[in-house]
C-alpha positions as CSV (number, residue, x, y, z in Angstrom):
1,X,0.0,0.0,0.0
2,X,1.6,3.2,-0.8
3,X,0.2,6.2,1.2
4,X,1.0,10.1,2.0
5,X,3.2,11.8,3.6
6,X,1.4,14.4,5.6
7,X,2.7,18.0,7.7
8,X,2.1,18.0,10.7
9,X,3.5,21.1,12.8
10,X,7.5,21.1,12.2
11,X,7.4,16.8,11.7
12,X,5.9,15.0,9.1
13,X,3.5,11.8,9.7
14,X,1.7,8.7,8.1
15,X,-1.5,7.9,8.5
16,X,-1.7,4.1,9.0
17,X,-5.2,2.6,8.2
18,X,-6.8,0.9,11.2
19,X,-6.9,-2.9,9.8
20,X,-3.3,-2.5,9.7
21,X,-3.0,-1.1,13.4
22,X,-5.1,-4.2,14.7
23,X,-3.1,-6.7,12.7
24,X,0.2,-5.7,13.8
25,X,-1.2,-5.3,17.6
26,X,0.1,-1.1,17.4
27,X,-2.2,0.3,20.1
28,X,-0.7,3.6,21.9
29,X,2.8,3.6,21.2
30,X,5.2,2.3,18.6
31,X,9.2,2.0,18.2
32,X,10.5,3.3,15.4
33,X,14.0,1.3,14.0
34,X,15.8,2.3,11.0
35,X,16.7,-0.4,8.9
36,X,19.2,-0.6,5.9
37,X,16.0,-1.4,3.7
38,X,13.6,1.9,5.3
39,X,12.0,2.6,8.5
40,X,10.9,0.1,10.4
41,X,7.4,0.9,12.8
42,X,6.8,-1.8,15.3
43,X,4.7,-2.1,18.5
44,X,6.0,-1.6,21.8
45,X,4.6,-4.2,24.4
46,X,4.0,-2.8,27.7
47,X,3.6,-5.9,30.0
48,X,1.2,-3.8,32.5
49,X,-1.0,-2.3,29.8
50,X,-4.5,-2.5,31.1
51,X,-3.9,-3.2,34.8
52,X,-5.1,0.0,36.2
53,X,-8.5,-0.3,34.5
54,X,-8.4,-3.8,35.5
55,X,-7.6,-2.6,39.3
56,X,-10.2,0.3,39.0
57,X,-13.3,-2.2,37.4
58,X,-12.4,-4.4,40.3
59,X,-10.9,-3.0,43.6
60,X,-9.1,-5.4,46.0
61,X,-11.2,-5.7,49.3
62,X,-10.1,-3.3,51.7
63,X,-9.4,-6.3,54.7
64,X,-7.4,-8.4,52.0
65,X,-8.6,-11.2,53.6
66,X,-7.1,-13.7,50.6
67,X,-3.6,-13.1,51.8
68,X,-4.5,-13.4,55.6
69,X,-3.2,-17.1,55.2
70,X,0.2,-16.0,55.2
71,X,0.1,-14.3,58.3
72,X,0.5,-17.9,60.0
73,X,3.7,-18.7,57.9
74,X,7.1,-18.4,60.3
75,X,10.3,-19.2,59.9
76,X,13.9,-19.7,62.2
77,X,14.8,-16.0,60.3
78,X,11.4,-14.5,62.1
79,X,13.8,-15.6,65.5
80,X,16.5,-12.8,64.9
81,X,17.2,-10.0,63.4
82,X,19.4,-10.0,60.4
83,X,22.1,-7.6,59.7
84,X,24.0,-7.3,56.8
85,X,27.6,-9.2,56.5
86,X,30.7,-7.4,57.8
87,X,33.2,-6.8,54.7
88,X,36.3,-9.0,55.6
C-alpha cells in the first residue's frame, strides 16, 4: 500500500489505516527502528498495559482477607534480626 506523507507542525507523519494497526497489535505507542531497507514501525509491548482499569473495574477488598493465610507462615529468620555481612 503506498500512502501520503502528511505535515504535521515542524514533523511529518503517516497515517496508517486501522486494519493494519489491529493486525500488527500497534495500540498507543510504537518503536521506530531504522533499517538498511527503510524505516521500520513496530509495536511496543507494555507488560502492564490495562492493569489500572483492571484494578479500578475491580478494587481489592479493603481487609485483604485472601492473603491473611500467610500471616500464620514463620520461619527460624522471624527468630532474629538479620544484619547485613561485615566486609572481611
Amino acid at each position: 500500500m503506498e500512502t501520503r506523507i502528511s505535515a504535521i507542525g515542524n514533523s511529518k507523519g503517516v497515517r496508517i489505516p486501522k486494519p493494519f494497526l489491529e493486525e500488527c497489535g500497534i495500540q498507543d505507542f510504537v518503536k521506530l527502528t531504522i533499517t538498511k531497507d527503510g524505516l521500520l514501525v513496530s509495536p511496543v509491548n507494555r507488560p502492564r498495559q490495562g492493569w489500572e482499569e483492571a484494578l479500578i473495574a475491580n478494587p481489592p477488598d479493603d481487609n485483604m482477607q485472601e492473603f491473611s493465610e500467610f500471616d500464620s507462615i514463620t520461619h527460624s529468620f522471624d527468630d532474629s534480626e538479620w544484619t547485613w555481612p561485615q566486609k572481611p
